[in-house]
C-alpha positions in Angstrom: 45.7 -14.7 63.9 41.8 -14.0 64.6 42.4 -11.2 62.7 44.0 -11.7 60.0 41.4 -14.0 59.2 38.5 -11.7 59.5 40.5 -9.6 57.0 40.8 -12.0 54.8 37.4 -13.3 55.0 36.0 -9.6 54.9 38.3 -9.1 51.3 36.5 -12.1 50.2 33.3 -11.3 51.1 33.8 -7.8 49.5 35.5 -9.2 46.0 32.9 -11.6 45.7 30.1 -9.0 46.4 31.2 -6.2 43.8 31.3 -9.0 41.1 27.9 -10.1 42.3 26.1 -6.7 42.3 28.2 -6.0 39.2 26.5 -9.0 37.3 22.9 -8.2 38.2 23.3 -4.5 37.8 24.7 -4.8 34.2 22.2 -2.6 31.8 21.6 -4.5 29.0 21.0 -2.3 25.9 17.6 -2.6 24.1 17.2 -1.6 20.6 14.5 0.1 20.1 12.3 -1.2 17.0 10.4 1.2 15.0 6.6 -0.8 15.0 3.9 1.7 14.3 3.1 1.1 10.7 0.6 3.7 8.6 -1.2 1.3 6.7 -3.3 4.2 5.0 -0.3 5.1 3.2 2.4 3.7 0.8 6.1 4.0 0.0 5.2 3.7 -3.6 2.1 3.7 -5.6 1.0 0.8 -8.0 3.1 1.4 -11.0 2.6 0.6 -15.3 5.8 -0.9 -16.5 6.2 2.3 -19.1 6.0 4.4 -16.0 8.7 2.3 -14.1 11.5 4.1 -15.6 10.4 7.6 -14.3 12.5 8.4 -11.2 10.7 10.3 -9.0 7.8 9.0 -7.4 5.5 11.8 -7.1 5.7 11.5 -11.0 5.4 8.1 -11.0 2.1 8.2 -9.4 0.5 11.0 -11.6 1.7 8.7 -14.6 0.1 6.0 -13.1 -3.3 8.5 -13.1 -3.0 9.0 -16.6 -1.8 5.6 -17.9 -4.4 4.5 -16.1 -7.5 6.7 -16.9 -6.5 7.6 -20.6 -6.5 3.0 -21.1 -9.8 2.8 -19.8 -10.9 5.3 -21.9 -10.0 3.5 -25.0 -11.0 0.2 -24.2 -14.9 2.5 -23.5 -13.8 3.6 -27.3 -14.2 -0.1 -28.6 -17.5 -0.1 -27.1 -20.5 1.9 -28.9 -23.2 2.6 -26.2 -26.5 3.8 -27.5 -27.8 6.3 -25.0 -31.1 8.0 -25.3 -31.0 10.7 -22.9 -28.3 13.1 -22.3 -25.6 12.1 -19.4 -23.7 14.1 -17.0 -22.5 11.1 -14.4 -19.1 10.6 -12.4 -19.1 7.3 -11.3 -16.3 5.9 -8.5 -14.7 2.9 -9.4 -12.9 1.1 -6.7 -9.8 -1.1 -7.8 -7.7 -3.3 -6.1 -4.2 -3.7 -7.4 -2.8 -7.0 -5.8 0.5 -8.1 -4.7 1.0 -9.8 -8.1 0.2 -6.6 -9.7 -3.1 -7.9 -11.0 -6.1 -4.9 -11.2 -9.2 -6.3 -9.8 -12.7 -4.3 -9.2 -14.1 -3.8 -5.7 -17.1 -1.7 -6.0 -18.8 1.2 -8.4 -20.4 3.7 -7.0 -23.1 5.4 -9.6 -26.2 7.1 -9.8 -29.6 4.7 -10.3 -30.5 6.7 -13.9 -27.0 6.3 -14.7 -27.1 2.7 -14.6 -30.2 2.1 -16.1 -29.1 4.1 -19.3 -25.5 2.6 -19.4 -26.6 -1.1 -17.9 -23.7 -3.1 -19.2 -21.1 -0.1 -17.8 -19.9 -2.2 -14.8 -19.1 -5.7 -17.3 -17.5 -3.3 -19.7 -15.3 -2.1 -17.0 -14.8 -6.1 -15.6 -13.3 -6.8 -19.5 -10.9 -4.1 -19.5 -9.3 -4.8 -16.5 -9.0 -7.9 -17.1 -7.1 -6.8 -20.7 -5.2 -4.4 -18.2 -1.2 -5.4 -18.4 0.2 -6.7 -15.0 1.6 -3.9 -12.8 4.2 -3.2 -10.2 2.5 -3.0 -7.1 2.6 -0.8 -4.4 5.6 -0.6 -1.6 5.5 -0.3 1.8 9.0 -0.8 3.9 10.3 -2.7 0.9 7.5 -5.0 0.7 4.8 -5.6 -1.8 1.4 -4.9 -0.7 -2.1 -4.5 -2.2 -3.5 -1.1 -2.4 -7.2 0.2 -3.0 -7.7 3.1 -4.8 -11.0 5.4 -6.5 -11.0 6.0 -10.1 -13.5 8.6 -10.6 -15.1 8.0 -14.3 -17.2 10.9 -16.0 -19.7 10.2 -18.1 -21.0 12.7 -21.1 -22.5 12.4 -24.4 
């Protein structure tokens, strides 16, 4: 009778202990979560509504270039700025396109004869983008984020 009761308390003992290492030991699976983010770089570029419809967005962003550069130029054709002296300037013009898709100026980069000649060049520039229509703005992971960018002006006469 002793030993049948051993036995049974030894199957007890072993039943009990394989569910007990069996709960404990139990890998849990981990998903693994993708977090290192290049913030120098963007799904999409900032886009003009005209250049929305384009496809690709490689093209999109060289449309973007142009749309961008040849409406500057014009709104610098409403303006007529008497220069004395001949000018052979680029000047860098930082802009910030928001998450709204608003066009804002951070910071222009030109030489110091170049901005004496052409002084009212950086509240000519503050007019237009303010006339500037509302963009799409940039991408990242499906999410709208503001994007800095250099527009580099050339000045001749």
């Amino acid at each position: 009778m002793l030993k049948r009761f051993f036995s049974l308390i030894s199957c007890f003992l072993l039943i009990t202990s394989c569910t007990y290492i069996e709960k404990y030991t139990k890998k849990e699976v981990v998903q693994v979560v993708d977090t290192v983010i290049d913030f120098s770089k963007v799904d999409a570029l900032p886009v003009f509504p005209k250049c929305k419809e384009i496809p690709s967005r490689e093209k999109q962003g060289i449309c973007f270039q142009i749309e961008m550069s040849s409406y500057i130029y014009a709104l610098f054709q409403e303006y007529e700025l008497l220069i004395n002296q001949e000018i052979n300037d680029t000047v860098f013009v930082k802009l910030i396109v928001d998450v709204n898709g608003f066009t804002k100026l951070s910071s222009i980069k030109m030489d110091s004869t170049t901005k004496q000649l052409v002084p009212k060049f950086d509240s000519i520039l503050r007019i237009s983008l303010q006339k500037l229509p509302k963009l799409e703005p940039a991408i990242k992971r499906d999410v709208p984020v503001a994007t800095e960018f250099t527009l580099p002006i050339i000045i001749k006469n």
